[in-house]
ROMI-19512 format. One line per 8 residues: number of its first residue (from 1); their letters; for each residue x negated, y, z of C-alpha. Coordinates in Angstrom, 2 decimals. Layout:
N
NUM	A	X Y Z; ... .
This chain:
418
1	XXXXXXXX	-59.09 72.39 138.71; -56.98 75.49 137.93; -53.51 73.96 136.51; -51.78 76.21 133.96; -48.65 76.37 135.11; -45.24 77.73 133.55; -43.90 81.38 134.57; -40.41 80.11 134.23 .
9	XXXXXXXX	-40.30 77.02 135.82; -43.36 77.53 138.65; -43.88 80.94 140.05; -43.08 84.21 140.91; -45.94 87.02 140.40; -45.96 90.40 141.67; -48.29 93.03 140.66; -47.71 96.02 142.71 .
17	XXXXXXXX	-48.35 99.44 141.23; -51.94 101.05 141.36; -53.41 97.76 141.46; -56.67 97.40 140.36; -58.66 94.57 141.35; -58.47 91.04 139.40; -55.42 89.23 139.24; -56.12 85.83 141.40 .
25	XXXXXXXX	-53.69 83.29 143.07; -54.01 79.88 144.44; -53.72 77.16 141.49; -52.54 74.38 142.20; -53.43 72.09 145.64; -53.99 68.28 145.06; -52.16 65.46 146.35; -53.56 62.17 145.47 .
33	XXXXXXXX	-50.30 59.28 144.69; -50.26 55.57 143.40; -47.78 56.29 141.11; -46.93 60.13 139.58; -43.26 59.53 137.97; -41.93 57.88 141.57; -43.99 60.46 143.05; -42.44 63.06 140.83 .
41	XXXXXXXX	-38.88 61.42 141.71; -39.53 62.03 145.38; -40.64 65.83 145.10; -38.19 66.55 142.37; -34.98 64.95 143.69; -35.59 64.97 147.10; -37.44 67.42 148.56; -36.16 69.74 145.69 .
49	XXXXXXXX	-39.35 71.34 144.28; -39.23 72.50 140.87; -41.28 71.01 137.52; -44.58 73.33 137.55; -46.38 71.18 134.69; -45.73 67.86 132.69; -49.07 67.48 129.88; -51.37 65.65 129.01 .
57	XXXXXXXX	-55.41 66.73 129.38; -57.83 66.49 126.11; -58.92 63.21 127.96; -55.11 61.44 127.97; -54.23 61.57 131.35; -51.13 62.74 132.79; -51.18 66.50 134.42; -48.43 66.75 136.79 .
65	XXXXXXXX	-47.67 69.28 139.03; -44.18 70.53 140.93; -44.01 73.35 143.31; -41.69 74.38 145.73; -38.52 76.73 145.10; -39.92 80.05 146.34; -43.53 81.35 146.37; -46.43 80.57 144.22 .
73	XXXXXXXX	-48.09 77.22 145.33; -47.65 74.34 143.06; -48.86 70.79 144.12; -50.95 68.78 141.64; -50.10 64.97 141.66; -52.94 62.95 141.10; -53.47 59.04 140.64; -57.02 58.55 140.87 .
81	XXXXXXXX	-58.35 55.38 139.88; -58.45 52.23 142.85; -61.62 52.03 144.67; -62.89 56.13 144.05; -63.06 58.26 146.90; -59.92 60.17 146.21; -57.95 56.49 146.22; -59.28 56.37 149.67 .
89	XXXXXXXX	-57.45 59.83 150.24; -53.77 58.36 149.46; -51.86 57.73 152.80; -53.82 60.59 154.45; -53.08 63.86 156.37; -53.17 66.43 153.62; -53.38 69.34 155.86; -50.82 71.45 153.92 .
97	XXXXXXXX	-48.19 73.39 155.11; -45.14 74.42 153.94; -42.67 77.15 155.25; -39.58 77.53 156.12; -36.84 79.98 157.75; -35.27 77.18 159.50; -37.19 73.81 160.39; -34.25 72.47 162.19 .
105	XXXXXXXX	-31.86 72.69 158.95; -34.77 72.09 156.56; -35.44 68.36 158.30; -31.06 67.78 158.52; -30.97 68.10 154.67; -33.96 66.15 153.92; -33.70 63.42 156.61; -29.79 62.96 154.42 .
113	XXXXXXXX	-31.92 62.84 151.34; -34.02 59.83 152.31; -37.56 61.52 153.35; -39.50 60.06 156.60; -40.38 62.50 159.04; -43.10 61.43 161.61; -41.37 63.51 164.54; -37.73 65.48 165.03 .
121	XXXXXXXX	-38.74 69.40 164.93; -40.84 70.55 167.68; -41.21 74.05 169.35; -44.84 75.29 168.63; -47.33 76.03 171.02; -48.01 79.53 169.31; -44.18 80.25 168.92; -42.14 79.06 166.05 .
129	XXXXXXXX	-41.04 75.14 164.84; -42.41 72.34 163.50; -42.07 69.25 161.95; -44.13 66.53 160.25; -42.94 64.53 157.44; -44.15 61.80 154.62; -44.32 61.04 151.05; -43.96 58.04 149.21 .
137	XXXXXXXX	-47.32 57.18 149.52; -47.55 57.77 153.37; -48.99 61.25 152.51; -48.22 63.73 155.53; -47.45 67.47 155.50; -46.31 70.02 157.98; -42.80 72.08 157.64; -43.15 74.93 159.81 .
145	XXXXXXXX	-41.61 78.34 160.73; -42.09 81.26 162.69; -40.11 84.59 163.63; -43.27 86.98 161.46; -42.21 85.06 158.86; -38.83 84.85 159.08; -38.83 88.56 159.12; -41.22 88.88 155.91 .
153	XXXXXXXX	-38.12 86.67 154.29; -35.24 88.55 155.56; -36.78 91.86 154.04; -37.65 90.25 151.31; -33.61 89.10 151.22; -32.65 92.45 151.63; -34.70 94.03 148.90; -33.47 91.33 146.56 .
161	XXXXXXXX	-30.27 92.50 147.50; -30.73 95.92 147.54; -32.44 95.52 143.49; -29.75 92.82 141.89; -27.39 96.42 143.25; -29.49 98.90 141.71; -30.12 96.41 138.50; -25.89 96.19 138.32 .
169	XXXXXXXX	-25.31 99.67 138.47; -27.62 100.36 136.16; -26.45 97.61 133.63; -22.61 99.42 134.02; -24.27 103.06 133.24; -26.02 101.27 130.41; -22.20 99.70 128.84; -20.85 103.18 129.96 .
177	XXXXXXXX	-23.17 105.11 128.31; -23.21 102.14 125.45; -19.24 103.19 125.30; -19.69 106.79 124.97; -21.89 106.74 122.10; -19.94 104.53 120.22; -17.60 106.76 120.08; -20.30 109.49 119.01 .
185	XXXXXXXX	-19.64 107.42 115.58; -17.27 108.69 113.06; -13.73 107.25 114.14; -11.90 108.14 111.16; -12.66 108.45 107.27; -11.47 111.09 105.72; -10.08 109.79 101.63; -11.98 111.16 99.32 .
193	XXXXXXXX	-10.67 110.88 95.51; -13.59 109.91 93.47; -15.98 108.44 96.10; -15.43 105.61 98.91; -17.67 104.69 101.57; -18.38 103.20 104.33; -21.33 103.07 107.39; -22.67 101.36 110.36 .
201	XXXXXXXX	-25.55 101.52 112.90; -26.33 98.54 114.85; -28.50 98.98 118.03; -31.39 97.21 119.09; -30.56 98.41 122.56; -27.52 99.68 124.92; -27.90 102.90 123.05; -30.11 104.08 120.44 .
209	XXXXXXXX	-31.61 107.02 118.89; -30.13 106.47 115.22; -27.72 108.95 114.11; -24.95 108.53 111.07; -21.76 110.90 110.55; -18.84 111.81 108.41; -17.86 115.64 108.60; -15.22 117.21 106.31 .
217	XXXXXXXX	-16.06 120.67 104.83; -13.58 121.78 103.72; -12.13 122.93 99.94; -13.05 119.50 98.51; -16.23 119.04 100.31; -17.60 116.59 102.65; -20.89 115.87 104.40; -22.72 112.37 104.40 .
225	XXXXXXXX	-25.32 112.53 107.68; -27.52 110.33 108.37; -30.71 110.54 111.40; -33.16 108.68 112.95; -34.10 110.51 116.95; -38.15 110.10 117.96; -38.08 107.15 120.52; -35.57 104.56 121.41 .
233	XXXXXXXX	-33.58 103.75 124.15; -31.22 106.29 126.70; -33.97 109.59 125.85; -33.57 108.87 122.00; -29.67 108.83 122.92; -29.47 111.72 124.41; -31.06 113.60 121.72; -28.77 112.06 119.06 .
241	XXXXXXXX	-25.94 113.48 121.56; -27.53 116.84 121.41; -28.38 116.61 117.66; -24.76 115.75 116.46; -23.35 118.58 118.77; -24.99 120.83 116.86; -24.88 119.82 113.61; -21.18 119.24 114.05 .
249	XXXXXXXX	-20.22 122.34 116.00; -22.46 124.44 112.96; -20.62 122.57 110.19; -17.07 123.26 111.45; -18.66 126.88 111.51; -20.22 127.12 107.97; -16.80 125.06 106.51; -14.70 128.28 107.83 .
257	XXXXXXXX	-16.94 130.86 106.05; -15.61 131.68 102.29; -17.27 129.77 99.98; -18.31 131.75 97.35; -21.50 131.48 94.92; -23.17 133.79 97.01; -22.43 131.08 99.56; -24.83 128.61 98.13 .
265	XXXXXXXX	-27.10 129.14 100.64; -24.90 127.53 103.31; -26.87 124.14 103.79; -30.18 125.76 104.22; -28.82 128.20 106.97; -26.41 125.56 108.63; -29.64 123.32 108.87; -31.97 126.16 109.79 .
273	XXXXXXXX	-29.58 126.80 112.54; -29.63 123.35 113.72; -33.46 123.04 113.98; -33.46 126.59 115.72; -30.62 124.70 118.69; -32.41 121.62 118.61; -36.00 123.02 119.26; -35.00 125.39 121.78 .
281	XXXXXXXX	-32.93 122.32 124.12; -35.20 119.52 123.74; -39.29 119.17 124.48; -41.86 120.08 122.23; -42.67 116.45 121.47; -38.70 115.73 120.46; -37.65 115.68 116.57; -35.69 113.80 114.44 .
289	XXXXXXXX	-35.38 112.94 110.70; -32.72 113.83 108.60; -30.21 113.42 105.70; -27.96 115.85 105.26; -25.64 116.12 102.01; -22.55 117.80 100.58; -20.92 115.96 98.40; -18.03 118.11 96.16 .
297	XXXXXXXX	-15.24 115.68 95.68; -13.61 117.33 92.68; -16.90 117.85 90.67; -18.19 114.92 91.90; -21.71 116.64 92.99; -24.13 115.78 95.75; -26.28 117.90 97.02; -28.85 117.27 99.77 .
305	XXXXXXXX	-31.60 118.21 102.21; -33.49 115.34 103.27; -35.59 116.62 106.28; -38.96 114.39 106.95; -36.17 111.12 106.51; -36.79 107.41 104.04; -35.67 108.59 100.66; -31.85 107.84 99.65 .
313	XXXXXXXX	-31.10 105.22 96.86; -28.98 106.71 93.95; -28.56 103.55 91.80; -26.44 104.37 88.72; -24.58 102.48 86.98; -26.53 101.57 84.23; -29.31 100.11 86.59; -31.55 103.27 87.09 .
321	XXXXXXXX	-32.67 104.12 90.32; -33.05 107.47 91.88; -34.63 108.59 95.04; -33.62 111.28 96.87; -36.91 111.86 98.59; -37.94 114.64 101.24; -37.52 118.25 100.83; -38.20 119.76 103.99 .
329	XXXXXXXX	-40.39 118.33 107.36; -38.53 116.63 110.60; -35.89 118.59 112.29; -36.92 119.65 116.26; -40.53 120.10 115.97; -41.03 123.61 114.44; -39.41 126.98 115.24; -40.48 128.13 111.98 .
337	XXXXXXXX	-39.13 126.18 109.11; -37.18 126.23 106.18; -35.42 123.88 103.90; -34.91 123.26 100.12; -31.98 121.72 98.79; -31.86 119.09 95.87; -28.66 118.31 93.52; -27.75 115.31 91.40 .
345	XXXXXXXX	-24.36 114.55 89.25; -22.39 111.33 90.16; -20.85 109.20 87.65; -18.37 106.57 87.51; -20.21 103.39 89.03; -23.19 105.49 90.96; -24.02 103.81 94.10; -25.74 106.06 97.10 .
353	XXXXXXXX	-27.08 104.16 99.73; -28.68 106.10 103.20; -30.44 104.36 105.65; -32.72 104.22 108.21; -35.94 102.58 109.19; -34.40 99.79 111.51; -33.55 98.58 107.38; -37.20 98.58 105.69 .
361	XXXXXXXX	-39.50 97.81 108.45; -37.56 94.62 109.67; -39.70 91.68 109.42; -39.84 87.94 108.94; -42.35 85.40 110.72; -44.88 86.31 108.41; -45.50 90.08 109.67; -43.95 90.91 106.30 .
369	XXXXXXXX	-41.37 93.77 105.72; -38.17 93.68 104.27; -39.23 97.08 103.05; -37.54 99.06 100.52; -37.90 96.55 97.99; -35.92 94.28 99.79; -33.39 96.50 100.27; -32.93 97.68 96.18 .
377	XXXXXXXX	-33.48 94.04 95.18; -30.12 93.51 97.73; -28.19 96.23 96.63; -28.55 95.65 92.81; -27.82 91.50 93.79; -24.64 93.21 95.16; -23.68 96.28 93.05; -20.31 94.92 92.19 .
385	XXXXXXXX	-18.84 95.10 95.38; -16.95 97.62 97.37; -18.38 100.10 99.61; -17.26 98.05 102.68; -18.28 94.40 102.02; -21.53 95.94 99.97; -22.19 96.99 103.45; -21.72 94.18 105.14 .
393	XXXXXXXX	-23.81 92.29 102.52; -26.82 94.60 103.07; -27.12 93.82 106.78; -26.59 90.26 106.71; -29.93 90.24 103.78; -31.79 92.00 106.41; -30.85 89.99 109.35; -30.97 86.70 107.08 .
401	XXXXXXXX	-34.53 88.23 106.27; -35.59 89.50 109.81; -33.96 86.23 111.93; -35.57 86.99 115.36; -35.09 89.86 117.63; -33.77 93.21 116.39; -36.82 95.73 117.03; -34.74 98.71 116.07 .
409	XXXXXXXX	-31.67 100.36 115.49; -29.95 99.10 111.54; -28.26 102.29 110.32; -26.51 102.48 106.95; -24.30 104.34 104.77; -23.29 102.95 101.18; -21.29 105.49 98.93; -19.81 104.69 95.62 .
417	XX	-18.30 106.87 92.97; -15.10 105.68 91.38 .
């Protein structure tokens, strides 16, 4: 009978790459005892195998099986009813082996543990040690070792070594990198007179591919940026790395130019310019969304380019809503594009809110999506409060919402005009 038997607790699998035949392993061997929890005792606490399987079959009996530490073979313990052929089995040579790197200090530690072994360890006749020992029930197996063996598990040691090194070095390039973007994050807030805000991004990963940023303009003006990078993890970082270069390098450009009606035409150009960088240092397949706006603190005007990104929330302050919905395709993808640019009026009590998908499309237990929705039904629940805490208050809906395991990166800017 094939036993189903935990990953975590039983064995270790290896599939090695190119693979292609049927997965198949040994199931479990069976090793007929009187009694399975003194049996269990014995294998557990003395001999120090691990719990492979503790159930019960659709017929009510017990289905126990332990295996040893290391390796994939997992003993089944069976009590078979007196007077049936397996009964007649218990006290028996069971013709298993187990294996060992040393015999010698295998039988010291579990002669001081209490188990009987039929004979101290013997040289073999074919090279290599053994020794024979018992169960509780008088079962007998064989502990045995041998130098092709011993040098199967000392390369095996090594690798093990050699990949817990790799897997640490790559974990401290992972905070190091993790450390770098972070600071990739606006640092600072400029004060702006009739607007405060605030923003976050919370990664699913090390690093992530979601892109926020705070850029002063210049003469009264200042740019709310918000991104999402195609992909996720250390390639989506990079590109966020590369995207914000740009964008910030051509802003501090544009911001020195006069500013002058004929002027107006700066966001198109500065984001024109940005897809033209981005498309020619990145692969075809590489793009990102994108919110880009310029709000004018004295006249207390937004205006925006929202490139292939989720819509922006403009909730005023008599309970409308406004989207700020797409004007132009993704950013990275194609040499030839163009952008339009949008404009709407704040007023005292407007509240913008930016985000990113890591928001809408986190999901409960139910497959369902906190969705945008969600996300207006929280931010008119809490309207009244400042930019910061509103923040705060956002995430902890979604998270309260979306409980388990954070699929992508949460990104969010809330904006409100005073």
């Amino acid at each position: 009978m094939i036993i189903p038997v935990s990953s975590d607790n039983a064995h270790r699998c290896s599939f090695l790459p190119g693979r292609q035949d049927l997965y198949l392993r040994l199931g479990a061997v069976s090793v007929f005892v009187r009694n399975q929890e003194e049996s269990l005792r014995f294998y557990l606490d003395q001999l120090g195998f691990k719990l492979a399987l503790d159930a019960r079959s659709p017929s009510g009996s017990r289905m126990l099986a332990v295996a040893p530490p290391d390796g994939t073979a997992v003993l089944s313990l069976v009590s078979p009813k007196a007077g049936t052929d397996e009964y007649k089995l218990i006290g028996k040579p069971t013709q298993i082996a187990f294996l060992t790197e040393n015999v010698s200090g295998k039988y010291e530690e579990w002669c001081g543990r209490g188990v009987t072994f039929c004979q101290q360890p013997q040289e073999r006749p074919e090279g290599g040690m053994l020794a024979c020992f018992k169960d509780l029930d008088g079962n007998t197996f064989a502990l045995v070792a041998d130098e092709s063996a011993n040098r199967e598990i000392e390369r095996q040691r090594r690798a093990h070594v050699a990949r817990l090194e790799s897997e640490r070095i790559a974990a401290l390039e992972l905070e190091n990198a993790r450390e770098v973007q972070a600071r990739l994050f606006p640092q600072t807030q400029l004060a702006l007179a009739t607007l405060e805000y605030a923003g976050l991004c919370i990664q699913a990963r090390t690093v992530g591919g979601d892109y926020y940023d705070f850029i002063d303009l210049g003469r009264q003006r200042f740019g709310f940026v918000i991104g999402d990078i195609a992909g996720k993890g250390t390639a989506a970082a990079l590109l966020m790395a590369n995207l914000q270069a740009h964008l910030r390098n051509l802003c501090s450009f544009y911001s020195s130019r006069p500013y002058t009606p004929f002027a107006l035409g700066q966001p198109q150009r500065l984001l024109q310019s940005v897809n033209r960088l981005f498309c020619e240092n990145t692969s075809d397949r590489s793009y990102a969304t994108l919110l880009f706006s310029e709000y004018d603190d004295a006249a207390r005007r937004l205006r925006y380019a929202n490139c292939g990104h989720l819509p922006g929330i403009l909730l005023r302050s008599d309970g409308s809503l406004e989207r700020l919905d797409s004007t132009a395709t993704v950013v990275g993808l194609f040499k030839d594009w163009d952008c339009s640019v949008n404009e709407s009026q704040l007023f005292v009590g407007d509240t913008l809110v930016f985000y990113t998908d890591g928001v809408t499309e986190s999901f409960n237990d139910a497959g369902e999506e906190f969705g945008e929705r969600g996300l207006v039904e929280s931010l008119c629940r809490h309207r009244r409060l400042d930019s910061t805490t509103l923040l705060r208050s956002l995430v902890e809906d979604v998270q309260h919402f979306s409980p388990r395991n954070q699929h992508d990166d949460i990104t969010l800017i809330v904006a409100k005009c005073r």
